[in-house]
C-alpha positions in Angstrom: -139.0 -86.7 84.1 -135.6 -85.6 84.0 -132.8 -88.5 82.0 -129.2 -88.5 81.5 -127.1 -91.5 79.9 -123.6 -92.4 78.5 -122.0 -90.9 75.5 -123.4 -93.5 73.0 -126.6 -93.0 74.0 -129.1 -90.0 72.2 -132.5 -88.8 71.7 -133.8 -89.8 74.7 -137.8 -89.9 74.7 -139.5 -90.9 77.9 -143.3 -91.3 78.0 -146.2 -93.1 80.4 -147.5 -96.4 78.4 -150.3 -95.6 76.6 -152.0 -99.0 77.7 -150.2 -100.1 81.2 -150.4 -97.8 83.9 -147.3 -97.2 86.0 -145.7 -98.2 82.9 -143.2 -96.1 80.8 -142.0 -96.5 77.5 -137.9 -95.5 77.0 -136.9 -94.8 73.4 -133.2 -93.9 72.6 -130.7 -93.9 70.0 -127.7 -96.2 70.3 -124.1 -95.7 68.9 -120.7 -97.6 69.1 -119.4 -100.3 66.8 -120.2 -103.1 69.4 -123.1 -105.6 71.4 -124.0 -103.5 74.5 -126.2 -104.4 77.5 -128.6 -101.7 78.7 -129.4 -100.8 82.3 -131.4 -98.2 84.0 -130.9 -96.0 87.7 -133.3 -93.8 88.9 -133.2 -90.9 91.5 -135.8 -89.3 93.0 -133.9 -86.7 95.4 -132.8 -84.2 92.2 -129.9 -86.4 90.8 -127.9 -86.2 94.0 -127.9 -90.6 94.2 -129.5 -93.1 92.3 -130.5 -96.3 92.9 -130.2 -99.0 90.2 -133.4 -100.6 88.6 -134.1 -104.2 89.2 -133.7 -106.2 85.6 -136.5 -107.9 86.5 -138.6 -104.5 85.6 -137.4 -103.7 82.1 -137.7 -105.5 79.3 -137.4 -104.7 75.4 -134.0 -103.4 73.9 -131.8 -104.8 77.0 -129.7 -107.8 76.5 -126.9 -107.7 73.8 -128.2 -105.2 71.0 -126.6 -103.9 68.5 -126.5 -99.9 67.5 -129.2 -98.2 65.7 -132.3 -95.8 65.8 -135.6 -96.0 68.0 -134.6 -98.6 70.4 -137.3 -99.0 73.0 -137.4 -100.0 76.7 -140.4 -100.7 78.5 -139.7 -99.5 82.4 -142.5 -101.0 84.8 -142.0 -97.9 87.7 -145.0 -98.7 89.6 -143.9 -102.1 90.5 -140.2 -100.5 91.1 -141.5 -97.9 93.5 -145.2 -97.9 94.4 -144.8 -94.8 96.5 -142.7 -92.8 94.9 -143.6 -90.4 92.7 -141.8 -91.9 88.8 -142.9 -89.0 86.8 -140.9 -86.6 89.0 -138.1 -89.2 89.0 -134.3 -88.5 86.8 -133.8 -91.8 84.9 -130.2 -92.2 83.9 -129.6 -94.6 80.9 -126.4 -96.4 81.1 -124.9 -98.7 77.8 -122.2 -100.9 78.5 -120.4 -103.6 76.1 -121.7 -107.2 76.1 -119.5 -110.1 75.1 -122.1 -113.0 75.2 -123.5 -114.0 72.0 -127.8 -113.8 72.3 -129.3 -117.3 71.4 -132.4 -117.8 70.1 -134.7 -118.3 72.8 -136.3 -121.5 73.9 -139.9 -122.3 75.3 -141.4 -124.5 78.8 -144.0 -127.1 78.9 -146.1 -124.4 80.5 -145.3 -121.6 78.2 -142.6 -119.3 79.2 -140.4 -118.1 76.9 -136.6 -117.6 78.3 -133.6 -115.4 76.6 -130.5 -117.7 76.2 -127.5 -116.7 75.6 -123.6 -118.6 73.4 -121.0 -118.6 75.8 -117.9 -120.5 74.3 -119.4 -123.8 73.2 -122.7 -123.6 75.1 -125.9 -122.2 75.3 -127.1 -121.2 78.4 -130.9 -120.0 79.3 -130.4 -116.2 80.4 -133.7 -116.4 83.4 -133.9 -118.6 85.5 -136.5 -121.4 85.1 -140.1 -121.1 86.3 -141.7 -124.4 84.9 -143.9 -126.0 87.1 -144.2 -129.2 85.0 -141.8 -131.8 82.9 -141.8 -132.9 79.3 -143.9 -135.3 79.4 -146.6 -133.3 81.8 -146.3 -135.0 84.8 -146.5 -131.9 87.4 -144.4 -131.4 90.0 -145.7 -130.7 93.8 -145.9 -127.5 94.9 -145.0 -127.2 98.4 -145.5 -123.9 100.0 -145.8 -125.0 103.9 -142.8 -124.6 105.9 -143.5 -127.6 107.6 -143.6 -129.9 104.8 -140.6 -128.5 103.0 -138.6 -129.3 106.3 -140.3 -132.7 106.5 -138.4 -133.1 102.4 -135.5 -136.2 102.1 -131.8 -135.7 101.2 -132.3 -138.0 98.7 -134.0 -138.2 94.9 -137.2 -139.0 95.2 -139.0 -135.9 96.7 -139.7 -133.7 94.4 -140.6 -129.9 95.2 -141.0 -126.5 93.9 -141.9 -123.2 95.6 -141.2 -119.6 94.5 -138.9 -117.3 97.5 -141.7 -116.0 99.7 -144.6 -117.7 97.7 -144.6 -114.9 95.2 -143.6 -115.9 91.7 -144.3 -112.2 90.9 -140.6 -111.2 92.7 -139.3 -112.2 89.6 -136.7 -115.2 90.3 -137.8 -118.2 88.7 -138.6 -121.1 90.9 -137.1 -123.0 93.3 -136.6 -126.6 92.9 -135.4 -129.8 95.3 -132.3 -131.4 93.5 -134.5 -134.1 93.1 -137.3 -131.8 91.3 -134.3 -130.4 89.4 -132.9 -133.6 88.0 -136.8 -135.5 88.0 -135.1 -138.3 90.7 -132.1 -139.1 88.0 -128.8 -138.1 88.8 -125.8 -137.5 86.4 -124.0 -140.9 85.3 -120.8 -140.7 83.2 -121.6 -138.3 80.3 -125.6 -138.8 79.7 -127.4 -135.3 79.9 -130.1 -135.4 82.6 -133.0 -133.3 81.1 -134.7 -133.1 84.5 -136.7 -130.2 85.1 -135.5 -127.9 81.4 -137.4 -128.4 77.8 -136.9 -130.7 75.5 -133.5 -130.6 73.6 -132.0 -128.9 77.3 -130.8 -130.0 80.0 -129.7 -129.7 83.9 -125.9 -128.2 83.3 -123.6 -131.3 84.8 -120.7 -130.3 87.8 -118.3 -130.9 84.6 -120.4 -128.2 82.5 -120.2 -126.0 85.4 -116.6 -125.9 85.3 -116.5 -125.8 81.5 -118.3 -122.2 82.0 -116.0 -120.8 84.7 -112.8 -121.6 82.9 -114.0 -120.4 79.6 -115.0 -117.0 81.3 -111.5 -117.4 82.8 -108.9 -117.9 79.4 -111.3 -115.0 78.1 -110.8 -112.3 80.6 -113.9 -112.2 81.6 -112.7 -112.2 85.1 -113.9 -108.2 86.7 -109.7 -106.8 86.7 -109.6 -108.2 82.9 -106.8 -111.1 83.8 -106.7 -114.6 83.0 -106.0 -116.7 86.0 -108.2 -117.0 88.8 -111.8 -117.1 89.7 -113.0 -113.4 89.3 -115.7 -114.3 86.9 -118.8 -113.0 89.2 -119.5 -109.6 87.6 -119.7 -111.0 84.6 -122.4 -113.2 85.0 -124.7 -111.3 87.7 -127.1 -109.0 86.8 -126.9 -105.2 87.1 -129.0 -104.5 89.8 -130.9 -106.3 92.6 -127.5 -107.4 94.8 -127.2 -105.5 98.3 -123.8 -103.2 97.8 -120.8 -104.1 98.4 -117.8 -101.4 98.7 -115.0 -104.1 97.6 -114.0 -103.9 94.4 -114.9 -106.9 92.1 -118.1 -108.0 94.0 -121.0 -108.3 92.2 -122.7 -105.6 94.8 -119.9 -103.3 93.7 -120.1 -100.5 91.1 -123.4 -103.2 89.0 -124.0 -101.4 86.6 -120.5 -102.5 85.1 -121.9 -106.2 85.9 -123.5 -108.4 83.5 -121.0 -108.8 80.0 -122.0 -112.3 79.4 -125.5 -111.7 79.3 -126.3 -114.4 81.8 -127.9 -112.0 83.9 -127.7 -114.2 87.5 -130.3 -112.7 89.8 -129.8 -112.8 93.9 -132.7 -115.0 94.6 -131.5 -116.5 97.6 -133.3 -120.2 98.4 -135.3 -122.4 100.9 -133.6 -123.8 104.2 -134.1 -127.1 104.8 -133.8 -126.6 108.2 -136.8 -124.7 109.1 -138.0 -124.7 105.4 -137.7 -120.9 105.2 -136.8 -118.8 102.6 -133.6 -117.0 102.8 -130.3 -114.5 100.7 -132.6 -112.8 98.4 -130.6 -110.0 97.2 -127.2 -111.3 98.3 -126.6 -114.4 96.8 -128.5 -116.9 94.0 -127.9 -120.3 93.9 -128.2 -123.1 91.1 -127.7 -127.0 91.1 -126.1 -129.2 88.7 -127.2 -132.6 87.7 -123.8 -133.9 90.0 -124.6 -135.7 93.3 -121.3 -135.3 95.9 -122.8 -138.2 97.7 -126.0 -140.0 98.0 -127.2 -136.5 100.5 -125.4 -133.8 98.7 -125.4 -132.5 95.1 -122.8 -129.9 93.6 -124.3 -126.6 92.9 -122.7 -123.1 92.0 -123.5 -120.1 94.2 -122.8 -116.2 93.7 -122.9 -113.9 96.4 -122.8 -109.8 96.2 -119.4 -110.1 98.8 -117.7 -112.1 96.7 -116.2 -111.6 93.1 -116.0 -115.7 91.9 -118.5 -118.1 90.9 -119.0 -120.6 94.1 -118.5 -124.4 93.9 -120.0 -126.5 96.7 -122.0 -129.1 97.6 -125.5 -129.2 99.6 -128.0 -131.4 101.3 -130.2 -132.2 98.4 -133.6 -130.5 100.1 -132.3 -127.4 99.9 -134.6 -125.5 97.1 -132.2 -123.8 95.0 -132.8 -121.9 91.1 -131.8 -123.8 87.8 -130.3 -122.7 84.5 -130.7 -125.2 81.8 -128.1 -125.5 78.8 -128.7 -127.4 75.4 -127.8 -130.7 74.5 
C-alpha cells in the first residue's frame, strides 16, 4: 500500500489489523500548533484520482486532536470496497484545522456511545442518534413496511423509527417521526423537550437551531471566511459521503476541506411519507427540532451537497428524518 499526506503529517505506517480482517490499522505522526480533523482518500488506479473515504469507516485519531506521536486510525477497507483490492490501494492522509471544541461524550438507554462536540454555548452530539428506546425504557415501534409508514399521522402521537433501507449497518443513525423525535410533546415557550436523546439532553428547539447558525455565522465559519450570510454548510458536513458538486461552497465540493466544527452531518437522506420510501442518501441529511410550524408540520434543518447553507423549513410531521440532541 502506497500513502501520501499533507505537510504536518509523518511516519506513516500502514498495516492489516492483526484481529479484524479487511481491517487496517493507520499510524502517523501529527505536527502544527492547532486541533485538526483527519480524513482519508483512497485510489486504486495508481494515484491518478481518489475517491474520499466515508467517515462512517474510520474511527480512532479523527475528530479534533491535538499534535503528537503514534496517532492511530483504524480504516475498515473491506466494508469501503468489498471488491477492490485495499492492499494494492494509495491511501492519502489529509489533516485539516478543526475549530469545534470535542465534548466529553454522552451515552443511550441502549448503549451507544456518541462524540459531542462545544460549539459557542452548546454541546451538540457529533453522530447522529440510533436509540431505539426513551429514558424511561418504554420502546419505540419499529416500522419497516412501506405500507404502514405511509399509513403514519401528521400529528404527535405515532411514533416510528426505521434505519434508511432497513440497514442500521449504512452508518446514519435512525430515523425518527417528529412524534418519535419529541415522544408526542412539542416545544412550549422555553421547556427543553427531552424526547428521543439521554438524560440531561435534549431535542435542539427551532430557536437553538438558529442559535447554531448565527454563531457559525459572527465566527466565520461560513466556507469563503465572511461574516454575513448563510454559508455555514461545509462546516458542519462531514468530509466524505455527499455526491460532488462542482460549485464552490457546497458541501459536495472540494470535502475534504468540510467538517471544521466537528459536527460531522452525514447525507442520510429520510423516509417519504408519501409512498413510505426511503430517499437523498448521499445528497442531503435532514434533522427536526422540537418546534411544530403548525399542528401538521414541524421546523427541521436540512443540508444538501448543492447547496452551501444550513436549510430552515418546515415538514409534514410523518416524514422520518435524523436527530442531533444538545444538552440542557
Amino acid at each position: 500500500m502506497i500513502y501520501s499526506q499533507t505537510g504536518n503529517i509523518s511516519h506513516i505506517q500502514i498495516s492489516p489489523h492483526r484481529d479484524v480482517p479487511g481491517k487496517f490499522e493507520v499510524r502517523f505522526d501529527l505536527e502544527g500548533q492547532k486541533a485538526y480533523n483527519i480524513s482519508l482518500e483512497v485510489s486504486f488506479d495508481g494515484g491518478n484520482t481518489y475517491a474520499p473515504v466515508p467517515e462512517t469507516h474510520i474511527s480512532g485519531d479523527v475528530i479534533h486532536i491535538s499534535s503528537g506521536t503514534d496517532k492511530v486510525i483504524l480504516w475498515d477497507g473491506m466494508a469501503c470496497f468489498p471488491d477492490k483490492n485495499n492492499e494494492e490501494a494509495n491511501l492519502k492522509i489529509i489533516a485539516y484545522e478543526s475549530k469545534g471544541q470535542p465534548g466529553q461524550g454522552v451515552t443511550d438507554i441502549d448503549g451507544n456511545t456518541y462524540r459531542t462536540v462545544i460549539i459557542g454555548n452548546q454541546t451538540w452530539m457529533a453522530e447522529n442518534l440510533k436509540a431505539t428506546k426513551y429514558g424511561d425504557g418504554t420502546t419505540i415501534p419499529h416500522v419497516t413496511d412501506e405500507v404502514a409508514w405511509h399509513n403514519l399521522g401528521d400529528n404527535n402521537t405515532d411514533k416510528a423509527y426505521c434505519f434508511y433501507n432497513n440497514d442500521e449497518s449504512l452508518g446514519y443513525g435512525a430515523l425518527y417521526t417528529y412524534a418519535a423525535a419529541v415522544n408526542g410533546t412539542p416545544q412550549s415557550g422555553n421547556n427543553h423537550v427531552q424526547g428521543v436523546c439521554p438524560d440531561g439532553w435534549h431535542v435542539p428547539s427551532d430557536t437553538e437551531w438558529t442559535e447554531l447558525e448565527n454563531y457559525l455565522i459572527a465566527n466565520g465559519y461560513n466556507y469563503d471566511g465572511t461574516t454575513t450570510g448563510n454559508k455555514i454548510a461545509k462546516s458542519l458536513a462531514s468530509t466524505s459521503g455527499w455526491t460532488n458538486s462542482g460549485r464552490i461552497g457546497d458541501v459536495g465540493n472540494n470535502q475534504s476541506t468540510n467538517n471544521t466544527t466537528g459536527w460531522s452531518a452525514l447525507p442520510g437522506g429520510c423516509h417519504y411519507p408519501g409512498d413510505g420510501t426511503f430517499g437523498g442518501a448521499g445528497i442531503y441529511g435532514n434533522w427536526w427540532s422540537s418546534s411544530e410550524d403548525c399542528s401538521s408540520d414541524a421546523y427541521g434543518r436540512e443540508l444538501s451537497c448543492r447547496n452551501p447553507g444550513l436549510y430552515r423549513y418546515s415538514p409534514y410531521k410523518s416524514y422520518g428524518f435524523s436527530v442531533r440532541c444538545v444538552r440542557d
